[in-house]
C-alpha positions in Angstrom: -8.6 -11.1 25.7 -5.6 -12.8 23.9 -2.1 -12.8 25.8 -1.2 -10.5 23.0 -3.1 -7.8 23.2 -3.1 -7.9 27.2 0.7 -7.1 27.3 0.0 -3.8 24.5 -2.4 -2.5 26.8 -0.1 -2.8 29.7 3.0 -1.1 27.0 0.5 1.6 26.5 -0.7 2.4 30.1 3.0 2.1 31.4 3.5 4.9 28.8 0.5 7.7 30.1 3.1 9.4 32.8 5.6 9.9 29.7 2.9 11.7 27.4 1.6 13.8 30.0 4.6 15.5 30.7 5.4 15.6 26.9 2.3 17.3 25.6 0.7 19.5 28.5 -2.6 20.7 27.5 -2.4 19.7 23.6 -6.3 18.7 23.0 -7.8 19.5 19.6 -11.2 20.0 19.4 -13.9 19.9 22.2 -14.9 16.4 21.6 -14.2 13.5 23.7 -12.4 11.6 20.3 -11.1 14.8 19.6 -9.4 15.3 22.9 -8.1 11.4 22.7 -7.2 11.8 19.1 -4.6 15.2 20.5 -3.6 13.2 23.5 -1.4 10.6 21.1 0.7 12.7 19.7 3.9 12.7 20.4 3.4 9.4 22.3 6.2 6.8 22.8 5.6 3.0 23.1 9.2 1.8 24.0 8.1 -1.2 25.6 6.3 -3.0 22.8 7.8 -6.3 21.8 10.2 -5.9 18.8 8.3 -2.6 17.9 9.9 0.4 19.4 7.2 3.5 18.3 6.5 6.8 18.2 3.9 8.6 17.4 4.8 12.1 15.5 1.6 13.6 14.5 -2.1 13.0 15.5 -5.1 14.9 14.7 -9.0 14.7 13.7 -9.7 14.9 9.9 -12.7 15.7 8.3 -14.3 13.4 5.6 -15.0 15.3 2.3 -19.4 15.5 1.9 -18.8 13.2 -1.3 -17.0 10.7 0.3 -13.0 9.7 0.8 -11.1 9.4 -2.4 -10.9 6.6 -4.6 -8.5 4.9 -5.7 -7.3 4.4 -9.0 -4.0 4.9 -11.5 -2.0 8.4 -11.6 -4.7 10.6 -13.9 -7.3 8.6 -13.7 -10.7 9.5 -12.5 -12.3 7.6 -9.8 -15.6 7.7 -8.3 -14.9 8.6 -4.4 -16.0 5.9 -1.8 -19.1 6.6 0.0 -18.9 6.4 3.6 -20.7 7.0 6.5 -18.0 8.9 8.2 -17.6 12.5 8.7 -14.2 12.2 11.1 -11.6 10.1 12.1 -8.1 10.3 13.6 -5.2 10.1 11.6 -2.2 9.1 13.6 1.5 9.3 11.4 4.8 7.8 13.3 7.4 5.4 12.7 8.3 1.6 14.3 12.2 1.9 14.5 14.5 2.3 13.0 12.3 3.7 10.1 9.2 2.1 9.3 7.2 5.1 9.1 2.9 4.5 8.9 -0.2 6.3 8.6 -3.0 4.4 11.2 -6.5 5.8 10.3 -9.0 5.5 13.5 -12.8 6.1 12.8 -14.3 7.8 15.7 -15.9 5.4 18.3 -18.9 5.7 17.4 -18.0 4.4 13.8 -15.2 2.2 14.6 -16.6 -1.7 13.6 -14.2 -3.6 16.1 -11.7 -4.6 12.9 -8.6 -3.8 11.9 -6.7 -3.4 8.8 -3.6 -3.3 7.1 -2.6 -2.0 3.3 0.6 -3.2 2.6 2.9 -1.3 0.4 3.8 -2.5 -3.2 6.6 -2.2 -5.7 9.6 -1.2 -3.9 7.3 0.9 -1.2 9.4 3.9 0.2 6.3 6.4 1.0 3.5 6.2 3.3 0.2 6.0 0.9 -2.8 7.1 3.2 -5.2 6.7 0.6 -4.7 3.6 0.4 -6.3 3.2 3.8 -9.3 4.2 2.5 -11.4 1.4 1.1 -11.1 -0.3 4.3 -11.6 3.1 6.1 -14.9 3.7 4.9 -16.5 0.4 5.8 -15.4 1.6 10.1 -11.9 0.1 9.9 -9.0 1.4 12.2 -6.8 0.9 9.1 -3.3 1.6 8.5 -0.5 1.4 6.2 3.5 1.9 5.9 6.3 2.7 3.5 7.7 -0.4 3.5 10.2 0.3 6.5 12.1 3.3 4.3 11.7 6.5 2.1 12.7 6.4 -1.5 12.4 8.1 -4.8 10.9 6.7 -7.6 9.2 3.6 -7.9 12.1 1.1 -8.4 14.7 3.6 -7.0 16.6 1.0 -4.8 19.7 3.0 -3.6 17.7 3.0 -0.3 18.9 -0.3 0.5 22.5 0.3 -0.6 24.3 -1.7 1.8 21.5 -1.6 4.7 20.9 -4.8 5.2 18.5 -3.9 8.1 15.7 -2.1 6.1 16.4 -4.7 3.6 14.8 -7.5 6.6 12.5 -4.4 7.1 11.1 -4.2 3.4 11.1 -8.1 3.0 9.0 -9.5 6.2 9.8 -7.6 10.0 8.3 -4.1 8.8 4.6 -5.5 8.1 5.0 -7.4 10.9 6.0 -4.9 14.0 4.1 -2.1 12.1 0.9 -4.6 12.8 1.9 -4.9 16.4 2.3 -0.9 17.2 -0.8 0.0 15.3 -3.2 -2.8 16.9 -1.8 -0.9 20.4 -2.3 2.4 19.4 -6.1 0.8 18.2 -6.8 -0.7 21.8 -5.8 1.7 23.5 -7.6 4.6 21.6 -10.9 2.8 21.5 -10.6 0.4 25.2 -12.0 -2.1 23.3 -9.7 -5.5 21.9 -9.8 -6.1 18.2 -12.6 -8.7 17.4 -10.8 -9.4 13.8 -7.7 -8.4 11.7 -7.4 -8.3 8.1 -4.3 -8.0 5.9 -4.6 -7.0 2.1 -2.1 -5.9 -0.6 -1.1 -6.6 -4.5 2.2 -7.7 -5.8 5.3 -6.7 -3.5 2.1 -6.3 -1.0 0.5 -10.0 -1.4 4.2 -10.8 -0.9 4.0 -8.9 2.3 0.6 -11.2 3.3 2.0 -14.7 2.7 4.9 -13.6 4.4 2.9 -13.1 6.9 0.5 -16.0 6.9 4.0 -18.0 6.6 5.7 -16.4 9.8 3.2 -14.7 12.1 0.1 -16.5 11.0 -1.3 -14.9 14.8 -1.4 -11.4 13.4 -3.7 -12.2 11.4 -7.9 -13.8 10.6 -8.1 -12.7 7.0 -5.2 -12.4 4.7 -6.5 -11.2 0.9 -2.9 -11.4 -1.1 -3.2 -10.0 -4.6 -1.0 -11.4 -7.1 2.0 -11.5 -4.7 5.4 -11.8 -6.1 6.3 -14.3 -2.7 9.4 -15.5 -5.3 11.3 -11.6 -5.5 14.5 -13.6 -6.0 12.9 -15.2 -9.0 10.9 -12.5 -10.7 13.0 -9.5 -10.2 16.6 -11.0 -11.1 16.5 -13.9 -12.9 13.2 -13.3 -15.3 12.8 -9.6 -15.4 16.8 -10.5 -16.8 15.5 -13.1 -19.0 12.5 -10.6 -20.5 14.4 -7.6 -20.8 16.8 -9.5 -22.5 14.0 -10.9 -24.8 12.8 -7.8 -26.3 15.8 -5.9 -26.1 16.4 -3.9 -29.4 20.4 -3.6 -28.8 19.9 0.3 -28.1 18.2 0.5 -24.8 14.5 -0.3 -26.0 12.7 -2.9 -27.0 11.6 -4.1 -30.4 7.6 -4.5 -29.4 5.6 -1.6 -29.7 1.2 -1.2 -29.3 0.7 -2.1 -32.5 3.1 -5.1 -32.1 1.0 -6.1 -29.0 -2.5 -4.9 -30.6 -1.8 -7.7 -33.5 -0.7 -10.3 -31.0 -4.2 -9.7 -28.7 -6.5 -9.6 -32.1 -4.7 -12.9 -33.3 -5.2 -14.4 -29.2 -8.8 -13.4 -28.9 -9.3 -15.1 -32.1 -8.1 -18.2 -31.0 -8.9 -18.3 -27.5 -11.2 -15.6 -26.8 -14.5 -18.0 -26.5 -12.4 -20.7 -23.8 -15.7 -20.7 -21.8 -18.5 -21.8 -24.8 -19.4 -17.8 -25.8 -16.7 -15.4 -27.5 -16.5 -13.3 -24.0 -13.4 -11.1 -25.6 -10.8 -12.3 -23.2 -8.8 -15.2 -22.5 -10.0 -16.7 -19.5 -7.8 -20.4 -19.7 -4.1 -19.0 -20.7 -3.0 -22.0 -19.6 -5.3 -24.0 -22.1 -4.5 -21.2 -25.0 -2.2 -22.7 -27.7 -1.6 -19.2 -29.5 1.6 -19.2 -31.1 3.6 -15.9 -32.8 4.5 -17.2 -35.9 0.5 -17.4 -36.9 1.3 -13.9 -37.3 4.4 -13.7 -38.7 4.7 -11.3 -41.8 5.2 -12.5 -44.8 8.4 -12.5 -46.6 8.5 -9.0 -48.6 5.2 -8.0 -47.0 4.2 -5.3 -45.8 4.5 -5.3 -41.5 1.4 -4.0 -40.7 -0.8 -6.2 -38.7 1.8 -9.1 -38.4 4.7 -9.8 -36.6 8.7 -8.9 -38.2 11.0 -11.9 -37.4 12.6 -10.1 -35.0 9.4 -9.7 -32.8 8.4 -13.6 -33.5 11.6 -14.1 -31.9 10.7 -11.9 -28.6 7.5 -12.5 -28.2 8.3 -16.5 -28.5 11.6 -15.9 -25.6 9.0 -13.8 -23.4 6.7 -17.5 -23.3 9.1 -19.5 -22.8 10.4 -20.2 -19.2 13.9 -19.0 -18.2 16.3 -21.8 -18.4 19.8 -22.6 -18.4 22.5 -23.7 -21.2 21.1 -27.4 -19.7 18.0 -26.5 -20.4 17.0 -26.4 -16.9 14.0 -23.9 -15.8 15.4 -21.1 -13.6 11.9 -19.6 -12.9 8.4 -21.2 -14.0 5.9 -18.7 -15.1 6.9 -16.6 -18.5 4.3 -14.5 -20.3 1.4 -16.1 -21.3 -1.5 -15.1 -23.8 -3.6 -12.6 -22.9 -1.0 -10.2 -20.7 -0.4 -8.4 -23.9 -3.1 -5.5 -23.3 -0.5 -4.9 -20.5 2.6 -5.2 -22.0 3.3 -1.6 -22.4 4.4 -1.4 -19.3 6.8 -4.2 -18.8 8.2 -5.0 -22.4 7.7 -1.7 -24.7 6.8 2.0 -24.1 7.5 2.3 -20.3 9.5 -1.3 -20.3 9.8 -2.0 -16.7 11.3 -5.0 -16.7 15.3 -3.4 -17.5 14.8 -1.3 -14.6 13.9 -3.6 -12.0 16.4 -6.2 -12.7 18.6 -4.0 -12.4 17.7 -2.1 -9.1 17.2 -5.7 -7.2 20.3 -7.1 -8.6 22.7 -4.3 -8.0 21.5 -2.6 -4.4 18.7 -5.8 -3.0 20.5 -9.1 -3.9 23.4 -8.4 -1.4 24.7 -6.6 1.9 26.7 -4.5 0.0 25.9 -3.0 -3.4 27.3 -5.3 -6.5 29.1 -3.8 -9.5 28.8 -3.6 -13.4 25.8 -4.8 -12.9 23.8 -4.6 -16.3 20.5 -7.0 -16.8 21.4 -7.3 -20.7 24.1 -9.2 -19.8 23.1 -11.8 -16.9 24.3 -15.2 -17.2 21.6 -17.6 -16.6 24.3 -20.4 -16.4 26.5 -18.3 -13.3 24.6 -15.6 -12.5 21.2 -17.4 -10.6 23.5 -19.6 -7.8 24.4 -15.9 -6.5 20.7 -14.9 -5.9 21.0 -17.5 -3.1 21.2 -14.9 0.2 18.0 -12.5 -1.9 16.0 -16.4 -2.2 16.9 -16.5 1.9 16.4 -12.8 2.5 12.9 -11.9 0.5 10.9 -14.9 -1.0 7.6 -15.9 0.8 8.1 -19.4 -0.7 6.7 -21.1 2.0 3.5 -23.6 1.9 3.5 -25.0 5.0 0.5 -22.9 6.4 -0.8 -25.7 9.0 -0.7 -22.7 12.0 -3.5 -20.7 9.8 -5.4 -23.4 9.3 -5.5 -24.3 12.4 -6.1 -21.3 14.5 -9.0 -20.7 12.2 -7.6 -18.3 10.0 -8.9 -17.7 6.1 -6.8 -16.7 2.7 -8.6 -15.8 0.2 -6.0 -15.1 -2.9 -6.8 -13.5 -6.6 -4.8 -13.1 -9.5 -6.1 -10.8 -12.9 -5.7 -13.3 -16.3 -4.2 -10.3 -18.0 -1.4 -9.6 -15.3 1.8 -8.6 -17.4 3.8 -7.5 -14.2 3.0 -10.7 -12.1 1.6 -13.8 -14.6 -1.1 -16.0 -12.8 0.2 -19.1 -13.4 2.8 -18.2 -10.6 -0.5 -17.9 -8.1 -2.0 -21.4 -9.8 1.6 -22.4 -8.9 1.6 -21.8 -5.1 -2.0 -23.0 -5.2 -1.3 -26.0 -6.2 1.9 -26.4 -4.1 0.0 -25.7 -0.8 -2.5 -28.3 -1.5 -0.2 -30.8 -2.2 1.1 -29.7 1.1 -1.9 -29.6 2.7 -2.9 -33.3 2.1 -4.9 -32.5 -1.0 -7.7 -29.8 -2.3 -10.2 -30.6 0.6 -8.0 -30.1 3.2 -6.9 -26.6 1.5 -10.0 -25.1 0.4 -11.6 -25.3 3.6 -9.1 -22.3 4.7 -7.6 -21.3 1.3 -9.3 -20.3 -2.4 -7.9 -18.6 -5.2 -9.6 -16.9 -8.1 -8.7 -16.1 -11.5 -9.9 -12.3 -12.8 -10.6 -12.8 -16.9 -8.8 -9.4 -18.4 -7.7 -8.2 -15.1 -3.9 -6.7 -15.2 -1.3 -6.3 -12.3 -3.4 -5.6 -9.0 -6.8 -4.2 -11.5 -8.0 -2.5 -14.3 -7.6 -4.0 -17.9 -10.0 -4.8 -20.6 -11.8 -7.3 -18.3 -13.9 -7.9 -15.0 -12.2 -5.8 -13.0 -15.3 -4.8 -10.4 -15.5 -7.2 -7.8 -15.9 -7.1 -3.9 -13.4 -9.8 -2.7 -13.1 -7.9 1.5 -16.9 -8.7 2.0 -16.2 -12.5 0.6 -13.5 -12.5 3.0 -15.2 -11.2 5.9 -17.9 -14.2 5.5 -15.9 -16.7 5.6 -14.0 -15.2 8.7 -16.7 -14.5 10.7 -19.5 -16.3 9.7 -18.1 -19.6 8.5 -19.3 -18.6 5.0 -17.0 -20.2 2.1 -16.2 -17.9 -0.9 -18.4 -20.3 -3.5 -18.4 -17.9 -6.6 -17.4 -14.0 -7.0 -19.4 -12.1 -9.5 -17.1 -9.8 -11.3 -18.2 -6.7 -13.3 -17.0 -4.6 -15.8 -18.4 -1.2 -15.4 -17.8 1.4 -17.5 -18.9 5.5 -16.4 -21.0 3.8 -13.9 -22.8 1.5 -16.3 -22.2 -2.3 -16.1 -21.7 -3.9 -19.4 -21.0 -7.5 -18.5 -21.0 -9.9 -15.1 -20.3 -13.4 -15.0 -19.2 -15.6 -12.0 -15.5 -17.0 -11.0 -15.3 -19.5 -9.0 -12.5 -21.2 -6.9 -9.6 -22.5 -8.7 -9.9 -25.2 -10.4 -13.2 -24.8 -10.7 -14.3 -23.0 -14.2 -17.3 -21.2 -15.5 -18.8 -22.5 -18.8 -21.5 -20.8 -20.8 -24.8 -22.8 -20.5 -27.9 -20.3 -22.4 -29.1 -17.0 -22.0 -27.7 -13.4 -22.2 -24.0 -14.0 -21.9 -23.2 -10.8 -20.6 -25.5 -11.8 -17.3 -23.9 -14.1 -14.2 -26.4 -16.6 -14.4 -25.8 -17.7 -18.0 -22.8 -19.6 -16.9 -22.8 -22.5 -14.7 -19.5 -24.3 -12.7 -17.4 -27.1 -14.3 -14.4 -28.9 -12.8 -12.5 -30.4 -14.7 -10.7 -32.1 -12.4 -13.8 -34.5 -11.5 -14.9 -35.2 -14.7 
């Protein structure tokens, strides 16, 4: 038993007298997990080392006959996740000051000996149970947080309006004392230690796992980031600036539209949409794509259907290109690239999300205090980057030194969708590469770290491309069997039908159409070009 999970134990036991008197005769249920489901509520845990808890609300749910639901984006229709559960105990409470969670136990019967943590994305500010689920289902005690505050909408920062304390919260220290109350509440609910802990999350929440592979690489055996934003500084002030600016029509929208995008992806795919020997109908080497805007510039006096106006050349040619200074110098590395344009409707026309979180981070995130007039329209790449300086100290998981995961056995697994418009992959190939440079070279990295590349996958799933894929059981193998993560086999699936599958192997490693159905895995074989 780990030094670690001795002294929870002790926090816990030390707290029994204090519940007793607090909730005389409060047992749900008949059942023995009932009655220790009952007995946690109301349950404080002052003693626990920087994690102050207390437990509000506790109580046995029942699992729908179909399964628990699954998960998916607002309207969409999802399949439920089958599970073998029909109960478990959901326990809600808070780590102070105010990072509430939701800690989902599977009766003991079900409970697999693991535990779990979904991290919050975006700008969190709610506690999203559902997104315990997945791991739920498989006999995880699972649980998840709102990112150390409440909120409105999704990048609504006035929460952190001169609160530089749940800033630290939502940046790194929420994840990380959340992780240390919820593995007490686990142990002591089952009397049985943890045998392995897993971290997960996409975007803001594969921030939240490097951050804490970087700083509290003990939590943790299995950390499965998701294209993390781990540079915040850089992607929500100075390039969400630079690409708002980019498209901006002068009137508060943008001059894209779909059919401005639909013309740019028909002209990619036609150039780059057979990168791996077989036209696949995705761009699955951005990097390697040498698309261009003009190709599709409209012609002088034309009509501008099908083709790009001048004005969109222009944008669509700024949103490639790396910010960078009146010097020339690049202020952040990884602009659009082709391929992300099924996705830009949500970052550069229709819901343009790019104006909006510039501007949140910049005016309540980047600083103690709130700043003023500020307006992402109007940010100086020349002044305005040296004041991002404290947000760069305060947020980014920037970090490659991860010797202490390596070597207390630990295992990242990281995987980044091609077709990410909120998050571009190049950034991930970017930290890839950085940490095995670190790390003495690739041998010495991908013996504990692998990334993979999703063809047509956008910002944490979905998109036009192989977007079904099982990366927690790859994980898992690795972990506890000592099973490297070789190849995923990615699926798209369509009403429960699947149309296509092909492999993905570790970055660099590509997969190249040898013969046979190309829609099947084994058509493709594994080339690296970086032994050739």
């Amino acid at each position: 038993m780990s030094r670690l999970i001795r002294v929870l134990m002790i926090a816990l036991a030390a707290s029994g007298s204090t519940l007793a008197a607090q909730r005389p005769g409060a047992a749900r249920g008949t059942g023995p997990d009932a009655r220790r489901c009952a007995a946690l509520e109301n349950l404080a845990l002052l003693d626990l080392p920087d994690a102050p808890t207390r437990i509000l609300n506790a109580r046995i749910v029942a699992v729908a006959a179909k399964g628990l639901a699954g998960l998916g984006s607002p309207g969409e229709v999802v399949p439920p996740i089958p599970t073998r559960l029909k109960q478990y105990c959901q326990v809600t409470g808070y780590v102070a000051p105010q990072n509430k969670f939701e800690l989902q136990l599977p009766l003991r019967s079900d409970w697999n000996q693991k535990f779990f943590f979904a991290t919050c994305a975006g700008f969190c500010g709610s506690v999203d149970g559902a997104s315990c689920n997945p791991s739920l289902a498989r006999g995880y005690a699972s649980v998840t947080t709102n990112g150390g505050h409440d909120s409105g909408q999704f990048f609504e920062g006035l929460w952190a309006a001169s609160a530089p304390g749940l800033q630290e919260d939502y940046a790194w220290r929420g994840t990380h004392v959340v992780t240390i109350a919820a593995k007490a509440i686990t142990t002591h609910f089952y009397e049985q230690p943890i045998r392995y802990s897993y971290i997960a999350g996409c975007s803001k929440g594969g921030h939240a796992v490097l951050k804490e592979a970087q700083q509290f690489p003990d939590d943790y055996d299995g950390f499965l980031p998701i294209a993390p934003v781990y540079d915040i500084a850089g992607r929500m002030g100075i390039a969400a600036s630079w690409f708002a600016q980019a498209v901006s029509d002068g009137k508060g929208g943008s001059v894209l539209n779909r059919a401005a995008a639909e013309a740019v992806h028909k002209s990619v795919l036609a150039r780059c949409g057979a990168q791996a020997g077989v036209d696949e109908g995705m761009v699955t080497d951005p990097v390697a794509c040498d698309w261009r805007p003009e190709v599709i510039a409209c012609a002088p006096g034309g009509p501008a259907s099908g083709c790009l106006t001048p004005r969109q050349v222009d944008a669509v040619t700024r949103l490639m290109r790396p910010p960078v200074n009146s010097k020339g110098e690049v202020l952040y590395a990884y602009p659009y690239v082709p391929g992300t344009e099924t996705e830009w409707f949500v970052w550069n026309h229709d819901i343009f999300a790019n104006a909006p979180l510039a501007d949140q981070f910049l005016r309540f995130f980047a600083d103690a205090a709130p700043r003023k007039n500020v307006d992402p329209y109007a940010f100086n790449f020349d002044r305005d980057p040296a004041t991002l300086e404290r947000a760069r100290t305060t947020y980014n998981a920037t970090s490659t030194d991860l010797r202490a995961v390596k070597e207390r056995g630990g295992k990242i697994l990281m995987w980044h969708g091609l077709s990410d418009a909120g998050m571009m992959a190049t950034s991930s190939i970017g930290y890839y590469e950085r940490v095995t440079k670190e790390m003495g070279g690739r041998e010495g990295t991908e013996d504990f770290f692998r990334l993979f590349l999703l063809p047509g996958v956008h910002h944490c799933g979905g998109g036009p491309g192989l977007s079904d894929f099982d990366a927690l059981t790859l994980l898992e193998r690795w972990v506890e069997k000592g099973e490297a993560p070789n190849v995923i086999i990615a699926r798209r699936v369509t009403k429960g039908v699947v149309e296509r599958s092909r492999p993905v192997y570790p970055y660099p490693i590509k997969a190249r159409y040898s013969s046979g159905n190309p829609k099947r895995p084994e058509s493709f074989v594994p080339v690296d070009p970086s032994r050739r």
